[in-house]
C-alpha positions as CSV (number, residue, x, y, z in Angstrom):
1,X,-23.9,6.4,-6.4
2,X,-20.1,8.0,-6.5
3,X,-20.0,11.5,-5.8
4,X,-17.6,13.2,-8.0
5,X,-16.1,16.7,-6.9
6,X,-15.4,18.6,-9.7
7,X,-12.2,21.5,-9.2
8,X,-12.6,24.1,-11.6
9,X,-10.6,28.0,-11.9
10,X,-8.5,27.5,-9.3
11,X,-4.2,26.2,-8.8
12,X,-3.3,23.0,-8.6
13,X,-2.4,23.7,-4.9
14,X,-5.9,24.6,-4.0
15,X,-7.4,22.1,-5.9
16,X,-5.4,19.7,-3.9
17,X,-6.3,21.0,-1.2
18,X,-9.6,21.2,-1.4
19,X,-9.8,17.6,-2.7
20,X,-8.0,16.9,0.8
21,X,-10.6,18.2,2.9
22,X,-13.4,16.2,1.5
23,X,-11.7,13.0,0.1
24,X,-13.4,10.7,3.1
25,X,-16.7,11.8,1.3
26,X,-15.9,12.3,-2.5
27,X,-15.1,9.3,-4.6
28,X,-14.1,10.6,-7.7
29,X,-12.1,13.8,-8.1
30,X,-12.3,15.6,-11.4
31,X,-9.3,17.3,-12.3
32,X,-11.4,20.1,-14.6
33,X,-10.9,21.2,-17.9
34,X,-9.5,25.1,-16.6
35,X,-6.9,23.4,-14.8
36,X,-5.4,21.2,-17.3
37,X,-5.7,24.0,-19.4
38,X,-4.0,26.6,-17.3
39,X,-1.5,23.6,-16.0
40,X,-1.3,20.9,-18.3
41,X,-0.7,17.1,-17.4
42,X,0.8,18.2,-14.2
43,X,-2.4,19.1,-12.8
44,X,-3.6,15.4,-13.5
45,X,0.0,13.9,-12.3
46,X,0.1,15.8,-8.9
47,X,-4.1,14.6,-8.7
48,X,-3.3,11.0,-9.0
49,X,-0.2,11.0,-7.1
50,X,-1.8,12.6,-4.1
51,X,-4.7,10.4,-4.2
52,X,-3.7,7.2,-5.2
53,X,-6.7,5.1,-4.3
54,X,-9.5,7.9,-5.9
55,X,-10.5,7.4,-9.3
56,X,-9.3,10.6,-11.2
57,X,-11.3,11.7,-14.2
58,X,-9.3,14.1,-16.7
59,X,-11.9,16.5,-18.0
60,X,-10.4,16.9,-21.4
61,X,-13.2,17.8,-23.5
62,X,-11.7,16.2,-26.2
63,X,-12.8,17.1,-29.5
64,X,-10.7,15.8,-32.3
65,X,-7.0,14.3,-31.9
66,X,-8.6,11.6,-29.4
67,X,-5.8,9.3,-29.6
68,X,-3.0,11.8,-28.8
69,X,-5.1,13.4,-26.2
70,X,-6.1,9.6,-24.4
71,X,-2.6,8.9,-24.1
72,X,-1.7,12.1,-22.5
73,X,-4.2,12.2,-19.5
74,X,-4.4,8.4,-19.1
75,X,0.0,8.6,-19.3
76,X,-0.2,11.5,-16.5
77,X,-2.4,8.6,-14.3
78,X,-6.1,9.7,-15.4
79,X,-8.7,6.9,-14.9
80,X,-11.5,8.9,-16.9
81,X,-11.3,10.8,-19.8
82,X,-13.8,13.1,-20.8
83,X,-14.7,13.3,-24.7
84,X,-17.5,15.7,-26.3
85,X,-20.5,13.5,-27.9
86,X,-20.4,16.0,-30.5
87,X,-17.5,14.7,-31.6
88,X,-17.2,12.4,-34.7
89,X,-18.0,9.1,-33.9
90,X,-14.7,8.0,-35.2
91,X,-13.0,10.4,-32.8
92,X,-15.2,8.6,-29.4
93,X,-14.4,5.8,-30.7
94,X,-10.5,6.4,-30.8
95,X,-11.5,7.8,-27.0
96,X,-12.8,4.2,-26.2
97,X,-9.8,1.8,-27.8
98,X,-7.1,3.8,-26.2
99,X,-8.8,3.3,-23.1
100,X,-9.4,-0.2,-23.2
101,X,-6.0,-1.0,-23.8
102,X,-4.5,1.7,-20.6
103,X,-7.9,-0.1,-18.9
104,X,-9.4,3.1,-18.7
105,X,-12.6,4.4,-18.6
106,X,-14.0,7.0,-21.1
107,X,-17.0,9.2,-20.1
108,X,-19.0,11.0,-23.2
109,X,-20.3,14.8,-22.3
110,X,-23.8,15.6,-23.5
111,X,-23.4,19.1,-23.2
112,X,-26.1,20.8,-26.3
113,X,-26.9,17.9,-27.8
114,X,-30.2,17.4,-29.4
115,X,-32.0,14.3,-28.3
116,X,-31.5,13.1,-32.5
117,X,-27.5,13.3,-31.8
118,X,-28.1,11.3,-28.1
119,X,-29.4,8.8,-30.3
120,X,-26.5,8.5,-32.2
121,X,-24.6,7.8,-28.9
122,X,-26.1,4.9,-27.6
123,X,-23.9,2.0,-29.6
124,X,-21.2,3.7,-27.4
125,X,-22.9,1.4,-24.4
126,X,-19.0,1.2,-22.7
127,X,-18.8,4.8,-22.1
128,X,-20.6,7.2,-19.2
129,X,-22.8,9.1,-20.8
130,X,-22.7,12.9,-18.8
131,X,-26.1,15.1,-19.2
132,X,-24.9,18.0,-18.6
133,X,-25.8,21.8,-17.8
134,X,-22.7,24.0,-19.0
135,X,-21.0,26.7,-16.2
136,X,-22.0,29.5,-18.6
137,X,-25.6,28.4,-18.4
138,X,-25.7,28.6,-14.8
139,X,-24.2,31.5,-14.3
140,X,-25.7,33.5,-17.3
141,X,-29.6,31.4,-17.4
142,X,-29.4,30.4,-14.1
143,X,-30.0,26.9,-15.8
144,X,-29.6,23.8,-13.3
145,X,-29.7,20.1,-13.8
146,X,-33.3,19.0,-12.7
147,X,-33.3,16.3,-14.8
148,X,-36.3,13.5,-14.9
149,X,-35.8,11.8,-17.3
150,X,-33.0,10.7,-19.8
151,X,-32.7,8.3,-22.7
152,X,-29.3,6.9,-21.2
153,X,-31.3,5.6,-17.9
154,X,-30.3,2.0,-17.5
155,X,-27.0,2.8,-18.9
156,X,-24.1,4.2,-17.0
157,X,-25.2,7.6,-16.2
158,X,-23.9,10.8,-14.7
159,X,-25.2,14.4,-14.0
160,X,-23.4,17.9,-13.8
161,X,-24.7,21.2,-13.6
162,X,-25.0,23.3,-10.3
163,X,-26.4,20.1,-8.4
164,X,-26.7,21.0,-4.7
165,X,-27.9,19.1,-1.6
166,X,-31.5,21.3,-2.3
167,X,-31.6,19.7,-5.8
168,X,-30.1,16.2,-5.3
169,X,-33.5,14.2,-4.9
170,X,-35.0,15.7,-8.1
171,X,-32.5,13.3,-9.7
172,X,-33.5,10.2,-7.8
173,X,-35.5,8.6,-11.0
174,X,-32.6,8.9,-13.0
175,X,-29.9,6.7,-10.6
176,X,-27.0,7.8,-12.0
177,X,-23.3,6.0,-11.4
178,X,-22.0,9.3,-10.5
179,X,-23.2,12.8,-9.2
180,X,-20.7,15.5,-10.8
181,X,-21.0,18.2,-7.8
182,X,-18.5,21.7,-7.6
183,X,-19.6,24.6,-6.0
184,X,-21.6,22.9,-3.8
185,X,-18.8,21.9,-1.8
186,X,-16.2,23.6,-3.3
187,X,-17.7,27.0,-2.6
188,X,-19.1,26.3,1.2
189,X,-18.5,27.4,4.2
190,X,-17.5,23.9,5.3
191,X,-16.2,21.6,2.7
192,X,-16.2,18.9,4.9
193,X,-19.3,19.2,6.1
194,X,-21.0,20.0,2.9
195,X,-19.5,16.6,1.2
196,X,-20.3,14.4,4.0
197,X,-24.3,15.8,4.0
198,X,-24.0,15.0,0.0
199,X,-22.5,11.7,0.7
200,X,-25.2,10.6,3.5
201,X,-27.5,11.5,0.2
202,X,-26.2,9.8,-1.8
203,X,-26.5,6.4,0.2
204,X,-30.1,6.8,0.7
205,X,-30.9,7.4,-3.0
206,X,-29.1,4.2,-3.3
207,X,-31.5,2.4,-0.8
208,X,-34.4,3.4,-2.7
């Protein structure tokens, strides 16, 4: 289970930072969609070139323009690519082609999709599949990813949305590839600390 540390709202500086207090204990770092917006490809460039060996995910959010879009974050030294599943299927599919030939990785983000439109995903048996609680959720709803149970279980899975060390075993049934995790870490008192209690977690849900 690969613990990914997801670096949201802040410069690329901190982000770095950040990433370099906890990197013995993350091992995927998510350059996040309010930095490449705010920063562009540079955010994802100064990522990758800092930590070479980490698998960098690009949180694009890609909509529409997938081809365009792959080549930029994948160019800039992305290993992951985000794309919305409520995107066309022509447009995850563009996602998924680029990436195969930069031998990339694409993950799909479930974000408000109906379990009829998850459906509609599961051809896309390459991908990650992300269910995912949104930031506004938590912070307007209160809304956190306790999820049981998904219809992607057996394929490659991960799980975002206010996950803490509290709420980490609720997600046990679901084994996910990768645990998307922010605040948690981000946000404590002691980074290190935080992402090496996460990380011992994470090795005994893999035991079980």
């Amino acid at each position: 289970m690969n613990i990914q540390l997801a670096l949201d709202r802040l410069t690329i500086e901190e982000a770095v930072s950040i990433a370099g207090e906890v990197e013995g204990d993350v091992d995927w770092i998510e350059v996040g969609t309010s930095l490449i917006k705010e920063f562009g490809m540079d955010s994802v460039k100064r990522m990758k070139a800092r930590f070479p060996n980490k698998t960098i995910l690009a949180d694009m959010k890609t909509i529409d323009n997938a081809k365009y879009e792959a080549e930029l974050c994948f160019e800039a030294g992305a290993d992951v690519m985000t794309v919305m599943g409520a995107a066309s299927p022509a447009t995850i599919e563009a996602c998924l082609e680029t990436a195969g030939k930069y031998k990339r990785e694409v993950m799909i983000d479930l974000l408000h999709l109906s379990d009829s439109q998850k459906e509609k995903l599961l051809p896309f048996e390459t991908a990650i599949f992300c269910e995912h609680v949104s930031k506004d959720e938590q912070e307007m709803g209160g809304q956190k990813n306790e999820l049981a149970r998904s219809m992607f279980q057996g394929l490659r899975m991960a799980v975002a949305g206010g996950i803490t060390e509290a709420s980490f075993n609720k997600l046990q049934m679901l084994r996910p590839e990768v645990v998307i995790i922010g605040s948690a870490i981000t946000k404590a008192a002691d980074r290190k600390a935080a992402a090496s209690r996460l990380k011992q977690l994470s090795k005994q849900e893999e035991v079980k």
